[in-house]
C-alpha positions in Angstrom: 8.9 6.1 -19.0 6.2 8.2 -19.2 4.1 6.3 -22.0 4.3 3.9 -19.8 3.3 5.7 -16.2 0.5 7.1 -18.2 -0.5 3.5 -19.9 -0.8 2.3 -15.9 -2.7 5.5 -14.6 -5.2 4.3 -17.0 -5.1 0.9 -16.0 -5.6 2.0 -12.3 -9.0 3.6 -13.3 -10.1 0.5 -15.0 -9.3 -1.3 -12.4 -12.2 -3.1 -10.2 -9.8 -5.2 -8.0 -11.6 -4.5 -4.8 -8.2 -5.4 -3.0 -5.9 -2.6 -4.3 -6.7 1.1 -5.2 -3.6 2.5 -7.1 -4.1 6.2 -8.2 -1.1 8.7 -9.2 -0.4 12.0 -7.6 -2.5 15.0 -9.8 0.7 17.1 -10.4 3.6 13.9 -10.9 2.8 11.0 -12.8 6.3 9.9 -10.4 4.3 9.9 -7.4 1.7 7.7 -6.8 -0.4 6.1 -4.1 -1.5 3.1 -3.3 -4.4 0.9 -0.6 -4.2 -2.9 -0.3 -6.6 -4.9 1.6 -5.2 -7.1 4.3 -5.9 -10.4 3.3 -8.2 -13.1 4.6 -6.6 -15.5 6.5 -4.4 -13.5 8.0 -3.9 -11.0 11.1 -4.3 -8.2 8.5 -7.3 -9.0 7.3 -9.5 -6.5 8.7 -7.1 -3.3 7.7 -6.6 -1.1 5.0 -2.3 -0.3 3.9 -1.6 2.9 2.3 1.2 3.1 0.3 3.7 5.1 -1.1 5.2 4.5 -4.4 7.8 6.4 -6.1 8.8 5.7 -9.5 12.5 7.3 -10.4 13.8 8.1 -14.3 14.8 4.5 -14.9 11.2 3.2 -14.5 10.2 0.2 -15.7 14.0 -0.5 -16.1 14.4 0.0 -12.7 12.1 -0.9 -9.7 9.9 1.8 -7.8 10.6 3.1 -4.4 7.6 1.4 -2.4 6.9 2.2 1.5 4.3 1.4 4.2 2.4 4.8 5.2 0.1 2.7 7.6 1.9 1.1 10.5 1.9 -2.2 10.6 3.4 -5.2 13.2 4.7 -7.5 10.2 8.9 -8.8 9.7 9.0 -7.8 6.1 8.3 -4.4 6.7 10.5 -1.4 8.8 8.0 -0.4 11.6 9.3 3.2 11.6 10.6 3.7 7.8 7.8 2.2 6.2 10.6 0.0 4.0 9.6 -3.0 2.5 11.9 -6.3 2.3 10.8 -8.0 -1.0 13.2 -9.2 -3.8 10.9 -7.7 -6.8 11.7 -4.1 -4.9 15.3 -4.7 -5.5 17.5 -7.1 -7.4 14.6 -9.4 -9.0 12.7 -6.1 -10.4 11.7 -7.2 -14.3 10.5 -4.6 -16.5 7.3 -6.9 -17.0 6.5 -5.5 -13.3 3.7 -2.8 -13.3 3.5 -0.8 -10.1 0.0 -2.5 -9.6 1.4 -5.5 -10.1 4.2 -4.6 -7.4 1.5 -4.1 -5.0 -0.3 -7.4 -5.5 3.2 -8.6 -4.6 3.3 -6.7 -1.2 0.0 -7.9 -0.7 0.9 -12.1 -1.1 3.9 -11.2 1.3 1.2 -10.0 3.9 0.3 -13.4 3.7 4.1 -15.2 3.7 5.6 -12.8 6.3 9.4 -14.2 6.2 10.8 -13.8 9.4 14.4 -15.1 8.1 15.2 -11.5 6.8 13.5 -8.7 9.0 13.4 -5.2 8.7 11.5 -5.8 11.8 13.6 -7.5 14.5 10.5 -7.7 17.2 8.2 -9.3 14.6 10.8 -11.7 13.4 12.6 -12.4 17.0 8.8 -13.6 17.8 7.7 -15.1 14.9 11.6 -17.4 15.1 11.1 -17.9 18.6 7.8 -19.6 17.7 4.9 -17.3 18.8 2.9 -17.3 15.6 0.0 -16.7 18.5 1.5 -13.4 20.0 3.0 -12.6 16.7 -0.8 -12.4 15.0 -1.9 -10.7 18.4 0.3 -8.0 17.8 -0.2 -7.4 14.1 -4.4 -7.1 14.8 -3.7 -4.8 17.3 -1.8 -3.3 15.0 -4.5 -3.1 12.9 -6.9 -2.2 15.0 -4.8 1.1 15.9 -3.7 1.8 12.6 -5.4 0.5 9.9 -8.8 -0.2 10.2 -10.1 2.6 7.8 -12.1 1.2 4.5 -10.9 1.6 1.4 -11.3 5.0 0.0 -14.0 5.0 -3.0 -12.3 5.5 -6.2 -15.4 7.7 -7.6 -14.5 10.3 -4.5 -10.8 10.0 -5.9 -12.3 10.6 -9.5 -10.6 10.1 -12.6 -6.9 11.6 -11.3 -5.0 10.5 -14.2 -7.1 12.4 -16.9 -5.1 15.6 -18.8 -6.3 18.9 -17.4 -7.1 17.9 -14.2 -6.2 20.7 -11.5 -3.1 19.8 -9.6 -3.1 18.5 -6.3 -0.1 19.3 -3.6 3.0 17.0 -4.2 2.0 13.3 -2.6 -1.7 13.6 -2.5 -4.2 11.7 -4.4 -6.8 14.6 -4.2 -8.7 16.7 -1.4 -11.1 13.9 -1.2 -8.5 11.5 -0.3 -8.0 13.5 2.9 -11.6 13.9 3.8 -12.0 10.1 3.5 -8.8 8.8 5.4 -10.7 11.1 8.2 -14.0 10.2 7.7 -14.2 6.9 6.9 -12.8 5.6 10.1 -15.3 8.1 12.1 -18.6 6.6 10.0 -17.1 3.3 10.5 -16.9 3.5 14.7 -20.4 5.2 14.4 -21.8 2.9 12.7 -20.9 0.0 15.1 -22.3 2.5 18.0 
């Protein structure tokens, strides 16, 4: 399990998907963190979705615990719990799943919201009733409350995975993660002043 969390923290710093930021907590290669990009087309498009991603002592055999950190108006997703409704998460996990793969995954169903099997009854009552216009209302403003932060620069999370790196407090990236999920949306707003 471990091989492999370690094989994937080093695949996350490779990574140059501009879409998805995946970076493991400094003290538990368990823990881990993750920013998706809304994507275009879609009522999330302009946001930025932490999540939280939890492997447990099965991993890969069995799936990671993934939740929603950044509130967000979608049918798929528990508005309060931060749950997430999607068959890879739970009986169609494959050990050919990577947890960056997993988030691509979350991602695509940003795009298919599936209002047939909510963990969000508003957002699939409206979305069954027929008002795909209120229902993408709602999830920008959603967006525009919650989650319209960029996403955090991976040199200011630095190379988190690397041995001897000082440990962070349990479910943090790093310190700079902090200052940026506060920052960024401040230099945002001032720049559009």
């Amino acid at each position: 399990m471990y091989k492999r969390l370690r094989k994937e923290a080093a695949e996350a710093r490779r990574s140059t998907d501009p879409d998805l930021l995946l970076c493991p907590s400094e003290d538990n290669l368990m823990d881990w963190r993750a920013w998706v990009r809304g994507p275009e087309g879609t009522p999330f498009e302009r946001g930025v979705f932490e999540l939280e991603i939890k492997a447990c002592g099965q991993y890969p055999l069995a799936p990671p615990t993934v939740r929603m950190v950044t509130p967000i108006f979608h049918p798929n997703i528990h508005g309060v719990s931060g749950e997430i409704c999607l068959d890879i998460l739970k009986q169609e996990w494959s050990p050919a799943w990577t947890l960056a793969s997993a988030c691509t995954a979350i991602r695509a169903l940003l795009s298919a919201p599936n209002p047939d099997s909510p963990l969000n009854c508003d957002a699939g009552n409206v979305m069954r009733a027929g008002d795909m216009d209120g229902f993408r209302a709602t999830a920008r403003q959603c967006v525009e409350d919650h989650a319209r932060g960029g996403m955090p620069s991976r040199d200011a999370l630095g190379d988190l995975a690397a041995p001897g790196k000082a440990a962070a407090p349990p479910g943090r990236c790093s310190t700079w993660t902090a200052i940026l999920v506060v920052l960024v949306p401040v230099l945002w707003a001032l720049s559009a002043i």
